[in-house]
C-alpha positions in Angstrom: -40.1 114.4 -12.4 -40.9 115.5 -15.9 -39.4 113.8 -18.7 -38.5 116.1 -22.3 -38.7 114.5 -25.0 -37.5 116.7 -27.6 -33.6 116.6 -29.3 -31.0 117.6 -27.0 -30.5 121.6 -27.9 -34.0 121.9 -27.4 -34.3 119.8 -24.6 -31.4 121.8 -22.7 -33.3 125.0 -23.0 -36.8 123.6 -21.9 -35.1 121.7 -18.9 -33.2 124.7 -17.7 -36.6 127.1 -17.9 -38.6 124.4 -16.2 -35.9 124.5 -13.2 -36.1 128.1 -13.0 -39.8 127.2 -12.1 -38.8 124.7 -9.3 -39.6 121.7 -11.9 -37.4 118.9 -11.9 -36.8 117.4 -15.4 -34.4 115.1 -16.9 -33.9 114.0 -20.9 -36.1 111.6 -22.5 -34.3 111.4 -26.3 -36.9 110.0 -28.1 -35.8 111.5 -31.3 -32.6 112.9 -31.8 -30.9 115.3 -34.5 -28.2 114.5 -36.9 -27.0 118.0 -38.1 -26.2 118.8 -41.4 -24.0 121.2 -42.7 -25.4 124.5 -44.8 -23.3 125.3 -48.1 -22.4 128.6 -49.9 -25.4 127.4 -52.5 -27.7 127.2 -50.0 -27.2 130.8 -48.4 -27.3 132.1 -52.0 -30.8 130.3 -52.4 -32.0 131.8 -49.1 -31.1 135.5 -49.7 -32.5 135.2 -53.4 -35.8 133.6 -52.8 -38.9 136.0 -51.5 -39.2 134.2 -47.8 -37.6 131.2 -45.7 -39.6 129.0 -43.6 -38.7 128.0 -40.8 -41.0 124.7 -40.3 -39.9 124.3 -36.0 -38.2 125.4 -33.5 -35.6 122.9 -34.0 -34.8 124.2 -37.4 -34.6 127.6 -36.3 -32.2 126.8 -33.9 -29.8 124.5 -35.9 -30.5 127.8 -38.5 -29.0 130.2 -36.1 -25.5 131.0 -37.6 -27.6 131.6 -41.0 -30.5 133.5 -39.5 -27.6 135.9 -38.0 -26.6 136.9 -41.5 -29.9 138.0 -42.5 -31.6 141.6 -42.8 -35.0 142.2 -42.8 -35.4 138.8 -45.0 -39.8 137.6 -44.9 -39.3 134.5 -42.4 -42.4 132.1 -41.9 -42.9 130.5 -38.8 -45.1 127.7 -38.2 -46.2 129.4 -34.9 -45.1 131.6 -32.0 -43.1 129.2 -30.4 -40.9 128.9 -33.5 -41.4 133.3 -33.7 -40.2 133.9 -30.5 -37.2 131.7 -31.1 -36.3 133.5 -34.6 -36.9 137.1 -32.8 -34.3 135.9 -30.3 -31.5 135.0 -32.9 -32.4 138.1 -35.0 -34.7 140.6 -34.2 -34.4 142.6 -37.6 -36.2 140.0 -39.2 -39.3 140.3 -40.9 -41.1 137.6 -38.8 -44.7 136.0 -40.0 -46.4 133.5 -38.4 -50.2 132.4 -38.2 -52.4 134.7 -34.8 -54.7 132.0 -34.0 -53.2 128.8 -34.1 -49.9 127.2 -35.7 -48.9 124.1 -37.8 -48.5 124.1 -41.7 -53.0 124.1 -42.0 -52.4 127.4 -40.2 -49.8 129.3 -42.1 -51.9 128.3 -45.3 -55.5 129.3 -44.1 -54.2 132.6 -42.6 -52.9 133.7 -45.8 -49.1 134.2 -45.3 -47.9 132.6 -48.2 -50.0 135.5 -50.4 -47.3 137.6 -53.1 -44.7 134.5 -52.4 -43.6 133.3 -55.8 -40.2 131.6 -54.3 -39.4 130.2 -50.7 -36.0 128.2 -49.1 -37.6 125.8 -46.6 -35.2 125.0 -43.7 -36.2 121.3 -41.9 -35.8 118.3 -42.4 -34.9 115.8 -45.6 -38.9 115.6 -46.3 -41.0 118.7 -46.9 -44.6 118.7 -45.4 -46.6 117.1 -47.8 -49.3 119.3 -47.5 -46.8 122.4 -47.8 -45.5 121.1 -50.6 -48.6 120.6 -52.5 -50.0 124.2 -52.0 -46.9 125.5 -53.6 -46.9 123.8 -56.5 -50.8 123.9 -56.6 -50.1 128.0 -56.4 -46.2 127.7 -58.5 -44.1 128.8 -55.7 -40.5 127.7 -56.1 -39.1 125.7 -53.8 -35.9 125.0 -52.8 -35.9 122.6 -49.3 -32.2 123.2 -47.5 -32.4 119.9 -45.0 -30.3 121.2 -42.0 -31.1 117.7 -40.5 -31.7 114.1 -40.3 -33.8 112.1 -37.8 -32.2 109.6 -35.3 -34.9 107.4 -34.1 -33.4 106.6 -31.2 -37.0 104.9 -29.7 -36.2 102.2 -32.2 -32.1 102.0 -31.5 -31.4 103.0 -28.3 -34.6 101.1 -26.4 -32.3 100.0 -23.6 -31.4 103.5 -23.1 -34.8 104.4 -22.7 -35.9 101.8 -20.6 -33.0 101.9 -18.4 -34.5 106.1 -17.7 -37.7 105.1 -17.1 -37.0 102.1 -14.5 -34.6 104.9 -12.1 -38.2 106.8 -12.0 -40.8 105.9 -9.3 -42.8 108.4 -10.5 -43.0 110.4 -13.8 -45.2 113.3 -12.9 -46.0 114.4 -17.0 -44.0 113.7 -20.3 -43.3 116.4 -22.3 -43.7 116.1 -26.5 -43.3 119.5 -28.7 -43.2 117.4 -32.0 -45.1 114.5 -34.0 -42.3 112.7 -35.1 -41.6 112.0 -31.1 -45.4 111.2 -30.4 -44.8 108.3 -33.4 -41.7 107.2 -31.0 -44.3 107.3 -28.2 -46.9 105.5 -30.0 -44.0 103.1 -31.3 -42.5 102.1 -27.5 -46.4 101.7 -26.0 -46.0 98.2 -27.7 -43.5 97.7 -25.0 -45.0 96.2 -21.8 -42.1 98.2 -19.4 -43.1 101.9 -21.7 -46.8 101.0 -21.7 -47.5 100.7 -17.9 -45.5 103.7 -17.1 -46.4 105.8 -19.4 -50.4 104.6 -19.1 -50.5 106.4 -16.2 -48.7 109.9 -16.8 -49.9 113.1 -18.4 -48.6 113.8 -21.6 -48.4 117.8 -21.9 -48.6 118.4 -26.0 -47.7 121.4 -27.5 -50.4 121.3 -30.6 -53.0 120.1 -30.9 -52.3 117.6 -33.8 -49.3 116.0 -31.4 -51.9 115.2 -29.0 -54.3 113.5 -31.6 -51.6 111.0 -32.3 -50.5 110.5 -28.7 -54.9 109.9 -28.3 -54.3 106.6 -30.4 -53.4 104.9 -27.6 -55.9 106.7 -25.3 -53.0 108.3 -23.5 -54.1 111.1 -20.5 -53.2 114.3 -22.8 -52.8 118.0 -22.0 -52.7 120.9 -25.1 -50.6 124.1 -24.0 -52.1 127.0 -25.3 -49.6 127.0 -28.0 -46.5 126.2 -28.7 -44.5 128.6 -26.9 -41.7 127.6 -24.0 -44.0 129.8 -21.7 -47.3 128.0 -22.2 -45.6 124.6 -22.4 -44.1 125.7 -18.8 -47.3 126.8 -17.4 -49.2 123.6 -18.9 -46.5 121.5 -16.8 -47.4 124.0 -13.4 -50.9 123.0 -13.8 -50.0 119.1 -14.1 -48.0 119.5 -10.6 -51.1 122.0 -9.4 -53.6 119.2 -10.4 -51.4 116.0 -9.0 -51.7 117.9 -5.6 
């Protein structure tokens, strides 16, 4: 049984592709979404200014009714994971995204960010910190439209948690796809009932910089490829392959 950890849309999709592939999985909420709504202001902002980025998959998703309304607009992606969901809502899009590798470092290094003077970022209340330093380091305009707030339900909803993790007699791998649910992770491994269960499971991490804060507590770690639902998928076949 794999457990996803991600917020419910996204969890819903990854669960119903990983059944398709004869893996049984069930909802882990570690962090959930609060949705927030998008004004007339903002959609102004987001048609005038030269890009959008879209900093996850998450935010693409809860983007979708405004990403529908769009026509060949630039739209950054922090990777192909996040790519391949924008494609899917709108495939007119002018989507850019970083080759080689993914995350904010990424997008920066590959130089996607070049004839940008003005960009809407779609996330969360806080902008990157390292985002939001190269734009003002290089005087691109900001404006950050937060389409969300964070539920920290591994703080509020423990008993929840627990009460998941006790019905399993064994947790074949844990799925995380984002860092703010590898600090939840991190967080319940204080927790003598989180910490023996999940010292023993495979963690299947979709970047690299998720599994180097699930290492802290020397957790057993898998990288996908990338971030993609297909490489996440086949990183969770080769868990079941391996536990054979």
């Amino acid at each position: 049984m794999f457990l996803v950890t991600s917020h419910t849309g996204s969890a819903d999709k990854l669960i119903k592709e990983l059944s398709k592939n004869n893996l049984n999985a069930i909802h882990f909420p570690i962090v959930e979404l609060n949705k927030n709504e998008i004004n007339v202001n903002d959609i102004k902002n987001i048609i005038a200014d030269d890009a959008v980025f879209c900093i996850s998959p998450s935010a693409s998703l809860l983007a979708k009714e405004v990403l529908e309304k769009l026509d060949n607009n630039i739209i950054i992606a922090p990777g192909l994971g996040t790519a391949n969901i924008i494609k899917e809502i709108n495939p007119r899009l002018n989507i850019k995204f970083p080759l080689t590798d993914s995350g904010i470092d990424a997008v920066i290094n590959d130089g996607i960010f070049f004839c940008i003077t003005s960009i809407s970022i779609l996330g969360s209340n806080n902008i990157n910190e390292k985002l939001l330093n190269f734009c003002r380091g290089n005087n691109i305009k900001i404006t950050n439209i937060p389409l969300y707030n964070y539920n920290l339900c591994y703080k509020n909803q423990i008993k929840l948690l627990n009460s998941i993790v006790e019905k399993i007699s064994a947790i074949t791998g844990i799925i995380v796809t984002s860092s703010k649910v590898a600090d939840g992770i991190n967080y319940l491994m204080q927790f003598d009932s989180f910490k023996k269960k999940f010292s023993s499971t495979v963690f299947i991490a979709s970047h690299y910089q998720i599994a180097e804060k699930l290492c802290f507590n020397k957790l057993n770690v898998k990288v996908s490829k990338n971030s993609s639902l297909e490489q996440v998928i086949n990183s969770a076949k080769e868990v079941v392959c391996n536990g054979k």
